[in-house]
Backbone bond lengths (Angstrom), bond angles and torsions (degrees), N, CA, C in turn:
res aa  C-N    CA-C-N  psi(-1)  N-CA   C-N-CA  omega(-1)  CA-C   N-CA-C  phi
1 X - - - 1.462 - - 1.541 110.88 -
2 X 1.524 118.77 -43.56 1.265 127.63 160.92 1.667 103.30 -29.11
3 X 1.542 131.55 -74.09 1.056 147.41 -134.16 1.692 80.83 -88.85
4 X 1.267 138.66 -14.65 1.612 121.16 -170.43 1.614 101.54 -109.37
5 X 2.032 122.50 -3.62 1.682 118.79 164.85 1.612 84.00 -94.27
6 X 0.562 128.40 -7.57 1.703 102.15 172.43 1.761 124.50 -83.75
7 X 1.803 90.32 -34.30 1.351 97.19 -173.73 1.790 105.24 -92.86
8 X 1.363 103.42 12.38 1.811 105.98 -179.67 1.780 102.91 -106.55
9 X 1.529 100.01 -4.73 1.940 102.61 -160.70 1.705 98.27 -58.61
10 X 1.653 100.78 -52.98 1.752 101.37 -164.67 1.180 115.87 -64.98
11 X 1.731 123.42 -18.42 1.441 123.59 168.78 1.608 116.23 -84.30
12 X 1.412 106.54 -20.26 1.917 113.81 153.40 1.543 120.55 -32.09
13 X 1.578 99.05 -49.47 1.476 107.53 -139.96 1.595 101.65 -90.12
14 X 1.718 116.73 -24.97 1.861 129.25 144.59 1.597 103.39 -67.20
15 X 1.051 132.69 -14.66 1.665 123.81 -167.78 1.825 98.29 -84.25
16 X 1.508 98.18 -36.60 1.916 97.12 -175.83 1.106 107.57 -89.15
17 X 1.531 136.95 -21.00 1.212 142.66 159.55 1.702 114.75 -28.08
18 X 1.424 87.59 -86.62 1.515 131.76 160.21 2.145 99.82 -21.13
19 X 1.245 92.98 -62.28 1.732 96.21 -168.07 1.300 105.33 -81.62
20 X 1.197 136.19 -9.98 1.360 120.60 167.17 1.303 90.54 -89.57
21 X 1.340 147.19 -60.27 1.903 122.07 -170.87 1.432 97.85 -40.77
22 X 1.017 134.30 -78.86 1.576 128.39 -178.03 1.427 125.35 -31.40
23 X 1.391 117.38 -34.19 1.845 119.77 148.43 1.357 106.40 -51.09
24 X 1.081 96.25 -66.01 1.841 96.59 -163.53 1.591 127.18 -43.22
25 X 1.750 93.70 -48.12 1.522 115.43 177.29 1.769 96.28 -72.42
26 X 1.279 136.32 -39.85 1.528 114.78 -168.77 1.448 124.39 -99.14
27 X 1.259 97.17 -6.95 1.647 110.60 150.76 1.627 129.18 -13.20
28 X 1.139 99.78 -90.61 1.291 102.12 176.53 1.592 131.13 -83.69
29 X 1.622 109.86 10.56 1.340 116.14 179.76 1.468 94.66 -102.08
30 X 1.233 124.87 -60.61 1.539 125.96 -161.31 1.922 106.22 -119.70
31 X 1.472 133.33 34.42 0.738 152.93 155.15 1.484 95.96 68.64
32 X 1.962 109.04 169.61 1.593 111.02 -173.47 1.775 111.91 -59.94
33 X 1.895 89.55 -40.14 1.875 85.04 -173.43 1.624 115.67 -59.45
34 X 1.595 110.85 -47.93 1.353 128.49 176.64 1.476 110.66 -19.55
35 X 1.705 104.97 -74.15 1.301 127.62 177.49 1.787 116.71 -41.58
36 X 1.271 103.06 -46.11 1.754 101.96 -166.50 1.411 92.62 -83.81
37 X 1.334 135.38 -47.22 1.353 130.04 159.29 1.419 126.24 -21.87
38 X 1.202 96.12 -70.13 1.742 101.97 176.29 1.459 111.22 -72.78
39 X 1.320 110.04 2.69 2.088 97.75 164.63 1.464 103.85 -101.04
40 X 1.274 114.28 -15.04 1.740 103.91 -172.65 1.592 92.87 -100.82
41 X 0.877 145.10 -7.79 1.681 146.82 139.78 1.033 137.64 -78.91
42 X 1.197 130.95 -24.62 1.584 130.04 158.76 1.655 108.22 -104.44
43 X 1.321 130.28 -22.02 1.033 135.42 -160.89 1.505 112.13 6.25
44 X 1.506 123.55 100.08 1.366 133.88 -159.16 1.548 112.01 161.27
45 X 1.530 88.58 83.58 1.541 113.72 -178.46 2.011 103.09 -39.96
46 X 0.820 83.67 -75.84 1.856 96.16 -165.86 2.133 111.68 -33.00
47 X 1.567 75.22 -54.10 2.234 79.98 169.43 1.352 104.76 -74.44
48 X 1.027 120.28 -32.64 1.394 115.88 177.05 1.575 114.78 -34.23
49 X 1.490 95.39 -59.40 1.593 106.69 -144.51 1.755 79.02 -82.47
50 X 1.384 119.66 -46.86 1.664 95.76 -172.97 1.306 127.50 -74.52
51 X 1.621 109.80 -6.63 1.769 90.83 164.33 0.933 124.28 -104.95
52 X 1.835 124.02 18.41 1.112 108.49 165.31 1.755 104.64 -103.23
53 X 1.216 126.91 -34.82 1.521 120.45 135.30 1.450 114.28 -16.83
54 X 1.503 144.36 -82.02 1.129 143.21 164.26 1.927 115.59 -19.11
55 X 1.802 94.71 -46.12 1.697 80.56 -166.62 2.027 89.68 -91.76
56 X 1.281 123.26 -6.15 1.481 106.62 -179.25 1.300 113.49 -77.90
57 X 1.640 109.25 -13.85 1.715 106.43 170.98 0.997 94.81 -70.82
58 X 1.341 151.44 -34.18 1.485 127.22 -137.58 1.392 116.23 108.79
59 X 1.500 117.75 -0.79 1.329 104.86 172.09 1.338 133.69 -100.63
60 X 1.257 132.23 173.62 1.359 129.89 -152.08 1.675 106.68 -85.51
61 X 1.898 114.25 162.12 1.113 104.27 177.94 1.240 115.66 -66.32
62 X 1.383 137.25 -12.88 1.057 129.96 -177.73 1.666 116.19 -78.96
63 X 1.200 96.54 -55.43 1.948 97.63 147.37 1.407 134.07 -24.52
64 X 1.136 107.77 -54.52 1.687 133.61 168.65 1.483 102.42 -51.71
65 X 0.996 126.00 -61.18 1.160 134.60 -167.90 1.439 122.10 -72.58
66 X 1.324 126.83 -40.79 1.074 154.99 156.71 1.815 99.66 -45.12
67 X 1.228 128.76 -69.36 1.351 140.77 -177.84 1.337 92.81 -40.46
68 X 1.666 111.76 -62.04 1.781 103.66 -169.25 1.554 115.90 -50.97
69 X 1.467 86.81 -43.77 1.704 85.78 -165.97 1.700 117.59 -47.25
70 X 1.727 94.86 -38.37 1.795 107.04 -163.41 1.247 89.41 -66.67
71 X 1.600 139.79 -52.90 1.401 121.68 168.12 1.351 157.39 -76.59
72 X 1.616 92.30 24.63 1.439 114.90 -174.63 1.659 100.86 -114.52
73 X 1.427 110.00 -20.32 1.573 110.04 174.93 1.225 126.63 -49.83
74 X 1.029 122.10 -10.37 1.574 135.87 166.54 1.242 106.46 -57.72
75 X 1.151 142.48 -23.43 1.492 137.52 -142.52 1.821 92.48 -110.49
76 X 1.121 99.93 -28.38 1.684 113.61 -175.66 1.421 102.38 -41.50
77 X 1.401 134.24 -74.49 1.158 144.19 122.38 1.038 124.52 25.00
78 X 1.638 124.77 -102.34 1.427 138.85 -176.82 1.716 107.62 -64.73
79 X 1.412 117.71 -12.55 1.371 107.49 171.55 1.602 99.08 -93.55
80 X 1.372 140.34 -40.52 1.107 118.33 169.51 1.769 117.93 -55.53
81 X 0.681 127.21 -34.53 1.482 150.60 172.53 1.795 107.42 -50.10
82 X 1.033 107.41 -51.64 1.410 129.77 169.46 1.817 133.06 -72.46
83 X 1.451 109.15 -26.65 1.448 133.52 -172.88 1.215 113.31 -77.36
84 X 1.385 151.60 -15.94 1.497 164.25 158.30 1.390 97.35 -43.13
85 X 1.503 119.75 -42.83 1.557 115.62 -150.34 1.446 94.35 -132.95
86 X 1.194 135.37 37.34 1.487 134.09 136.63 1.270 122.79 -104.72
87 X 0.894 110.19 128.92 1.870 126.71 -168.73 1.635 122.68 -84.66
88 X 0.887 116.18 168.64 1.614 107.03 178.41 1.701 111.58 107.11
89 X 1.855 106.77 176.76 1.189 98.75 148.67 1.552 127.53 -76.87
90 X 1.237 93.23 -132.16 1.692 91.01 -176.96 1.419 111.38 -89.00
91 X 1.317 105.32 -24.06 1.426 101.16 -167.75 1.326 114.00 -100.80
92 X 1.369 115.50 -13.22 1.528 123.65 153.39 1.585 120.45 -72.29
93 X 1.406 123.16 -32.58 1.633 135.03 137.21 1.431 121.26 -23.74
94 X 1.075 103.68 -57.36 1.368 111.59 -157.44 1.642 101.32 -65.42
95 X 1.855 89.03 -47.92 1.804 96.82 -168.15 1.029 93.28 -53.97
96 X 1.382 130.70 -98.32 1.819 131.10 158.85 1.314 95.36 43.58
97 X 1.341 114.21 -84.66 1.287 132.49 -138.01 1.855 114.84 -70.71
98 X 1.696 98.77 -9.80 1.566 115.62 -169.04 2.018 95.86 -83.15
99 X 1.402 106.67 -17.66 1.344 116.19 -178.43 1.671 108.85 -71.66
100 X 0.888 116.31 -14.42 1.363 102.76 -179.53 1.856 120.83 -95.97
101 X 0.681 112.07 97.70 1.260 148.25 138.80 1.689 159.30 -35.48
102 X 1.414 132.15 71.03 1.154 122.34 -136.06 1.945 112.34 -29.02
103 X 1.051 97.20 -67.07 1.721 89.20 166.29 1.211 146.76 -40.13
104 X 1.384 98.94 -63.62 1.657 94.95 157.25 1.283 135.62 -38.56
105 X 1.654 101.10 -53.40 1.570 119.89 178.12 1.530 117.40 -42.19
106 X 2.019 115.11 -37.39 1.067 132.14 -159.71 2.061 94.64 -86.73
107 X 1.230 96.15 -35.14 1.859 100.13 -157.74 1.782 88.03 -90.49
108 X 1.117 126.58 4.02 1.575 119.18 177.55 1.578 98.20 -119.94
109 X 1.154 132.24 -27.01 1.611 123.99 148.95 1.473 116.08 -48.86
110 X 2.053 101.83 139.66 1.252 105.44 -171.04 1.284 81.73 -113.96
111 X 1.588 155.00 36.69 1.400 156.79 -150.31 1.410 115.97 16.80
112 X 1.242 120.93 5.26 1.647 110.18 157.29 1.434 116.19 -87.90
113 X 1.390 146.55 -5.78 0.786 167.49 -167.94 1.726 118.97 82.32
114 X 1.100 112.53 29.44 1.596 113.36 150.72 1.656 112.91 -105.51
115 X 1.583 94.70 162.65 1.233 126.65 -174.37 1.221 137.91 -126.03
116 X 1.074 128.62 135.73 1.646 127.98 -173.48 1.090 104.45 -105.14
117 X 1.624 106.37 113.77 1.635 108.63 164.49 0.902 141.06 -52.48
118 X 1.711 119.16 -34.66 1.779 122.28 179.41 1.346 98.42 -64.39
119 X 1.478 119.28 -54.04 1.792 113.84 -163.66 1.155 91.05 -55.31
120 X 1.663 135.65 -68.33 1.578 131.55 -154.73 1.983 84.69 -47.07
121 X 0.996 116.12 -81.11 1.770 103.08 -139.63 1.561 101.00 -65.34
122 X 1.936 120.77 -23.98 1.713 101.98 -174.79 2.074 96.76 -88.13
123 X 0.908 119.64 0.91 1.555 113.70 153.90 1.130 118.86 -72.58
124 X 1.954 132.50 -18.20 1.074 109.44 -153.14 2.058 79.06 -114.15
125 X 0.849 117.97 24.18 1.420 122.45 -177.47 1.571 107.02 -86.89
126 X 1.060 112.96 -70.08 1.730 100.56 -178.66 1.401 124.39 -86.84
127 X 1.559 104.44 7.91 1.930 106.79 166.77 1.628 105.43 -88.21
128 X 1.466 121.63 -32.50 1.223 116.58 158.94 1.448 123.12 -55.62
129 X 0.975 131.01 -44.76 1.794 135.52 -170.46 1.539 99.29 -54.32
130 X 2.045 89.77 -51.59 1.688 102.69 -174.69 1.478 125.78 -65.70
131 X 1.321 97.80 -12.23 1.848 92.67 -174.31 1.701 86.72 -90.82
132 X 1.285 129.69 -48.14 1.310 135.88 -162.74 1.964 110.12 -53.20
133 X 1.444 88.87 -40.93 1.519 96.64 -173.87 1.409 96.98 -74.20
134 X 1.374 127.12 -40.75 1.423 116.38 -153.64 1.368 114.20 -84.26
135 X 1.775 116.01 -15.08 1.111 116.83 165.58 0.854 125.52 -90.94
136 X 1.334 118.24 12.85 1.737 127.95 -175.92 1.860 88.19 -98.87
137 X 0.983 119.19 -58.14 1.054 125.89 158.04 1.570 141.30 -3.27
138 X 1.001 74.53 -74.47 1.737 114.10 -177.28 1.974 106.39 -67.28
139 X 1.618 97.87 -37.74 1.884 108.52 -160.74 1.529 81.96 -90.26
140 X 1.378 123.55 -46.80 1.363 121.57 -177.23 1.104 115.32 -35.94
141 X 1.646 108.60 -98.14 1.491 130.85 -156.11 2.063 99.20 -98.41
142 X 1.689 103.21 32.54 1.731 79.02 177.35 1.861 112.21 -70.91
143 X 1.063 119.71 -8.58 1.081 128.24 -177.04 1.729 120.65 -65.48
144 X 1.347 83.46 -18.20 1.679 100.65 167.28 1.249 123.13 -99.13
145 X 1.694 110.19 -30.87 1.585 113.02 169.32 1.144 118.96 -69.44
146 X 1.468 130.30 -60.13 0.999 131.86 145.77 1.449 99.95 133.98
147 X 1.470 136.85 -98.54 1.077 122.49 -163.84 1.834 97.21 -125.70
148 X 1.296 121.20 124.08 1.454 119.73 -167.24 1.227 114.46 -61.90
149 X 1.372 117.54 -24.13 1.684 127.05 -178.07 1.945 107.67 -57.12
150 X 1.411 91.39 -44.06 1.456 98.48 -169.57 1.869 120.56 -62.99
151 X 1.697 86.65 -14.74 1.265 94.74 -170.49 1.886 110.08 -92.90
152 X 1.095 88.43 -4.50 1.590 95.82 -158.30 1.378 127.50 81.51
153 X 1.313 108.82 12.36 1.713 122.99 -169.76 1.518 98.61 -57.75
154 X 1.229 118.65 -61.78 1.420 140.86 -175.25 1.787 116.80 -40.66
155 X 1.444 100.37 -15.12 1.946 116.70 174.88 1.263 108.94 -82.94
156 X 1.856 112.07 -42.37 1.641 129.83 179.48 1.650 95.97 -8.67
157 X 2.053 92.95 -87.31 1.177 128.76 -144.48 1.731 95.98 -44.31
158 X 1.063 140.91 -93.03 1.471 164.86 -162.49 1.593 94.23 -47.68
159 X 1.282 131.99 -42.93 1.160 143.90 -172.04 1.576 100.29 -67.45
160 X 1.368 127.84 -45.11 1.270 125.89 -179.28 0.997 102.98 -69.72
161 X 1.558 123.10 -61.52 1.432 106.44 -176.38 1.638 136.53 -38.97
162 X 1.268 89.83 -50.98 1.622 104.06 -171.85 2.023 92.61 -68.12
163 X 0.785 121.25 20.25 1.657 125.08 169.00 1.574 110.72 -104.48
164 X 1.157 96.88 -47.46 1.732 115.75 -178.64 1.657 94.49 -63.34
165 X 1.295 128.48 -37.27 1.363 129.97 -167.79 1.815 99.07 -85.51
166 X 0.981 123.39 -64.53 1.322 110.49 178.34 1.807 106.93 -47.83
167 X 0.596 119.63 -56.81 1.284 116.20 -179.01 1.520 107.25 -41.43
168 X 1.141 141.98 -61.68 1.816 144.13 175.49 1.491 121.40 -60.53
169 X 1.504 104.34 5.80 1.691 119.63 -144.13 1.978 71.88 -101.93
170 X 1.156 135.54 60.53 1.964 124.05 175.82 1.010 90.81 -104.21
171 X 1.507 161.84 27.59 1.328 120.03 -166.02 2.121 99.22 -174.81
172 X 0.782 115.36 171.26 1.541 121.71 168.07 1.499 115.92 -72.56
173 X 0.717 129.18 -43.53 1.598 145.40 -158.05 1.759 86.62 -85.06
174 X 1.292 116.19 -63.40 1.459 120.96 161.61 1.110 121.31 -14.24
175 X 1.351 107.37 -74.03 1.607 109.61 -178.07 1.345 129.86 -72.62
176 X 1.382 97.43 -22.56 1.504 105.84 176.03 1.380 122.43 -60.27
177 X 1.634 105.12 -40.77 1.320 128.98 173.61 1.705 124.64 -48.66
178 X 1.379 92.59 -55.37 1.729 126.71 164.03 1.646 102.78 -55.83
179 X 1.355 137.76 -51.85 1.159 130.57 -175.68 1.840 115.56 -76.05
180 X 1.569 124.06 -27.61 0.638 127.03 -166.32 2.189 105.07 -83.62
181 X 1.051 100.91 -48.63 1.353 133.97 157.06 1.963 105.17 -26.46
182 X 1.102 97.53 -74.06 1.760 113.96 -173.57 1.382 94.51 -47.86
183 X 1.481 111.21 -62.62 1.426 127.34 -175.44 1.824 121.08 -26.48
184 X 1.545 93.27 -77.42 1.439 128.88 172.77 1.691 92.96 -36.31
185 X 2.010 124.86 -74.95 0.978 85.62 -161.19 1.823 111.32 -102.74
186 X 1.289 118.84 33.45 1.477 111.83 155.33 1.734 113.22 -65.15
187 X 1.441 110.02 -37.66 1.442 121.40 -171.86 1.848 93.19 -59.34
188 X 1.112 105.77 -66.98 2.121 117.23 -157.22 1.432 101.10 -79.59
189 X 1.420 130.33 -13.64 1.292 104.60 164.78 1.310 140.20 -71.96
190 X 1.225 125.25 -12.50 1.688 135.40 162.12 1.765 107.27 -66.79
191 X 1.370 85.36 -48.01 1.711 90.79 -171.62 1.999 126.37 -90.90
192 X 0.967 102.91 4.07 1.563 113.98 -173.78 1.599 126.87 -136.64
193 X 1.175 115.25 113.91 1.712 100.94 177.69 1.433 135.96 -47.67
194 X 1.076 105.58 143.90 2.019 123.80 -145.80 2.001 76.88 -65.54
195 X 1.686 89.35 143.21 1.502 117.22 -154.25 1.072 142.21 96.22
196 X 1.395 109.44 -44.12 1.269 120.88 161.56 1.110 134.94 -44.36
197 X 1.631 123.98 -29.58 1.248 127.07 -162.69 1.505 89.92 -108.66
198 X 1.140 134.04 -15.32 1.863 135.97 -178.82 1.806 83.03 -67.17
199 X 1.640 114.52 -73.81 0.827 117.89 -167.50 2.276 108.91 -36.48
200 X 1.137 88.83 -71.61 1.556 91.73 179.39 1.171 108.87 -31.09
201 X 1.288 114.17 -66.42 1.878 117.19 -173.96 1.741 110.11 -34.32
202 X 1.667 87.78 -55.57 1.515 73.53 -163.34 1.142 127.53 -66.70
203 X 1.554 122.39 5.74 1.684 132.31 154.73 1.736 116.54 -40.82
204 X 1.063 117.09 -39.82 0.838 117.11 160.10 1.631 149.03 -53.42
205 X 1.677 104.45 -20.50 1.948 107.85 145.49 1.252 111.89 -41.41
206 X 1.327 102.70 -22.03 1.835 94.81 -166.49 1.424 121.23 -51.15
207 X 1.483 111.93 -23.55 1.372 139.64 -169.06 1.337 95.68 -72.74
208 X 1.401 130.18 -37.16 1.684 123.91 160.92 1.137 127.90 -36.18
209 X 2.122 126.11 -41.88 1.348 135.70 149.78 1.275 140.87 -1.03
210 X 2.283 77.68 -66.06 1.854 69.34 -174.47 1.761 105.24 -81.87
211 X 1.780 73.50 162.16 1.523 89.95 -176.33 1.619 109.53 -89.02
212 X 1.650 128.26 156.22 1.457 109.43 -158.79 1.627 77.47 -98.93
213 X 1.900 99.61 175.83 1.266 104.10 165.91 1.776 138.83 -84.24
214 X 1.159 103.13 128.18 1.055 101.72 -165.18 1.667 132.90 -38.75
């Protein structure tokens, strides 16, 4: 577990980045406490940012909520994917199960589809502290940062990802997956509400299925 906070530190250090834009931006929609609240309870950068986006248009909490969910559906997946190798009953499972994490998830994959539990949960140890601090951060003193664009905060988010993706990119089936994915949501993002197209993409694991030839 030692060896999985060490290997989670460098994705920490985009995770507090990342969580102070998310102070900054939820600040004035859902107040400083609101904001640090809802990261140490949902902890989930991506819904994060669209339902409170969702409620700064003007849309309803139920809207808000709805947004998170469509971008949290990913996890549906990588937590089944993940569940072989968490221990416990259910409710010690379950907790377990709050550890996974796009990063972690990626740095405790050996790309055959097993997983190491210590890395998944001691990876998911200092990206939590870091999202927590940075949105404390961020709700605090954004009044001093000022506008996240200026900072380049706003590159963080997308920038990590596409890191997490090179990294899974070993194999044919990989890329195929990754190309089909991009595809899907270049097409639905003009035309479909934000989530939707995460959700769509991730149809594309499906490409994990087939079986190769023998």
């Amino acid at each position: 577990m030692k060896h999985g906070v060490r290997a989670g530190l460098p994705a920490a250090l985009a995770t507090i980045a990342v969580g102070i834009s998310f102070g900054v931006l939820a600040e004035p929609v859902i107040g400083a406490a609101g904001a640090i609240v809802m990261s140490i309870i949902v902890y989930a950068g991506s819904a994060q940012f669209a339902a409170v986006s969702t409620l700064a248009a003007g849309g309803t909490a139920g809207a808000a909520v709805l947004a998170g969910l469509l971008m949290n559906a990913r996890f549906l997946p990588m937590g089944i994917a993940v569940a072989p190798v968490l221990r416990g009953g259910r409710v010690r499972r379950a907790a377990e199960g709050q550890t996974v994490v796009d990063a972690s998830w990626a740095i405790a994959s050996d790309g055959k589809g097993n997983f190491d539990r210590e890395l998944l949960i001691g990876a998911t140890i200092p990206q939590a502290l870091a999202w927590w601090t940075g949105t404390a951060l961020g709700a605090l003193g954004g009044s001093l940062l000022g506008d996240p664009e200026t900072l380049g905060l706003d590159a963080i988010f997308p920038a990590f990802f596409l890191g997490l993706l090179v990294h899974e990119l070993r194999d044919g089936r990989a890329l195929v997956a990754a190309a089909i994915a991009a595809l899907l949501a270049l097409m639905l993002i003009p035309a479909v509400p934000a989530g939707v197209p995460v959700v769509a993409a991730s149809a594309a694991a499906l490409v994990g299925l087939v079986r190769r030839p023998a």
